[in-house]
C-alpha positions in Angstrom: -16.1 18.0 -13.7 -16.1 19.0 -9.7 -15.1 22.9 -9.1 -14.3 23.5 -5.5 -14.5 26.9 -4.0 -13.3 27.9 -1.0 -14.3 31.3 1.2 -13.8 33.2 4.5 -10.3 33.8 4.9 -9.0 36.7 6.3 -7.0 38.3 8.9 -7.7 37.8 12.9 -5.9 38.1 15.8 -4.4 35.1 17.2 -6.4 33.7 19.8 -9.4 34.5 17.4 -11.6 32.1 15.5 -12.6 32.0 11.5 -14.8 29.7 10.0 -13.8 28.4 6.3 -16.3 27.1 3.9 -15.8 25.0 0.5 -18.4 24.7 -2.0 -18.7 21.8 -4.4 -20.0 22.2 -7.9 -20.5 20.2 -11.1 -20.6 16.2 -10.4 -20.8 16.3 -6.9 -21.7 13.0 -6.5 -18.5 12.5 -7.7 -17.2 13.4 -4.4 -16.6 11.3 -1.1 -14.3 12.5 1.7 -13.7 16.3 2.1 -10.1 17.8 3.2 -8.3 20.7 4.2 -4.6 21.1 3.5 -3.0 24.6 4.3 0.8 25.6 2.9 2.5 28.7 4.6 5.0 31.1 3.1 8.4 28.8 1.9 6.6 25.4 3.1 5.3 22.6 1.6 1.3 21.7 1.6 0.2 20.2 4.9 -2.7 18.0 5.5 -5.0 20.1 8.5 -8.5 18.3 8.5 -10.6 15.4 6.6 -14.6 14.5 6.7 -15.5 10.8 5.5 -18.2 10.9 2.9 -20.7 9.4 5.5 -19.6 12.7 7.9 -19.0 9.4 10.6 -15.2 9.7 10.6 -12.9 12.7 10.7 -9.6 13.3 11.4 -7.0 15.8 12.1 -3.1 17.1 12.3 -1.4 17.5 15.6 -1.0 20.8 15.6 -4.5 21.9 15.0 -7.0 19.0 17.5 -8.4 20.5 19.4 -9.0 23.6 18.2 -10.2 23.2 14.6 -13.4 21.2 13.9 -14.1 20.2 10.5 -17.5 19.6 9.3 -20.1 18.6 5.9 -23.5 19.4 4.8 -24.1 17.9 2.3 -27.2 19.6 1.8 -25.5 22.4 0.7 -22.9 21.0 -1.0 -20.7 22.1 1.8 -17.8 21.9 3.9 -16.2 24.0 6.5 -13.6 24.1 8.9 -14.5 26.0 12.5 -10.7 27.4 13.6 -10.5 28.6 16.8 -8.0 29.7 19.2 -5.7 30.7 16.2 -2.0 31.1 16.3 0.6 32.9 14.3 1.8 29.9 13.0 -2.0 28.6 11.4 -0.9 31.8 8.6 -1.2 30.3 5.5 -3.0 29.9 2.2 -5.8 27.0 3.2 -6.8 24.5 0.1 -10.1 23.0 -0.3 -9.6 18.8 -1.5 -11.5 16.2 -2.1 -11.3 12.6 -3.6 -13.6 10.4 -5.6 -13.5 7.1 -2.6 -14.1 7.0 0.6 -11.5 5.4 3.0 -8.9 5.4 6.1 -6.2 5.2 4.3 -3.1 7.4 3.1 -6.1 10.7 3.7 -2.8 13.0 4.8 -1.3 12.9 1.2 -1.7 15.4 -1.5 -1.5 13.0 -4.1 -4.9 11.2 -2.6 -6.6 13.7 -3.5 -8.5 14.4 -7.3 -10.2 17.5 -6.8 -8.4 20.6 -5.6 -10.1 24.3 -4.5 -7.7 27.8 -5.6 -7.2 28.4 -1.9 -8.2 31.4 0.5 -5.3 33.3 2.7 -5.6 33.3 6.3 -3.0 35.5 8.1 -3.3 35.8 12.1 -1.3 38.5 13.9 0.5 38.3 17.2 
């Protein structure tokens, strides 16, 4: 079993930054690329961020390049998300994902996804 556990949510005022970390436990080597989704109040989940396995490829949403950076350490069973320059509209409950392969494809959809964090709130004021 893989147990992902996100931290370091909370509330900021927009233009502000947060950095968001998600620990892996249990079969971690069961574990290739890394993801952040994020779903806000009366929305569906969104893809924000993804980390390839080897750290060599990463990708992002529109709305977010730019000023959200997502990164691995492997070391420490790690993976964060630097958010920066924050807006009213990031608010949302931000999920921690990842997925036993490694590859370019389909990486925006929730059903690509195996392993699945409880989430941690992030609410930025105007």
């Amino acid at each position: 079993q893989v147990q992902l556990a996100e931290s370091g949510g909370g509330l900021v005022q927009a233009g502000g930054s947060l950095r968001l970390s998600c620990l892996r436990s249990g079969r971690t080597s069961s574990v290739y690329d890394m993801a952040w989704f994020r779903q806000a109040p009366g929305k569906e989940r969104e893809f924000v961020a993804i980390v390839s396995w080897s750290g060599g490829a990463r990708y992002y949403a529109d709305s977010v390049k730019g000023r959200f950076t997502i990164s691995r350490d492997d070391a420490k069973s790690t993976v964060y998300l630097q958010m920066n320059s924050l807006k009213p509209e990031d608010t949302a409950v931000y999920y921690c994902a990842g997925r036993g392969y490694s590859g370019s494809g389909g990486y925006s959809l929730i059903g690509a996804y195996d392993y699945w964090g409880q989430g941690t709130q992030v609410t930025v004021s105007s």
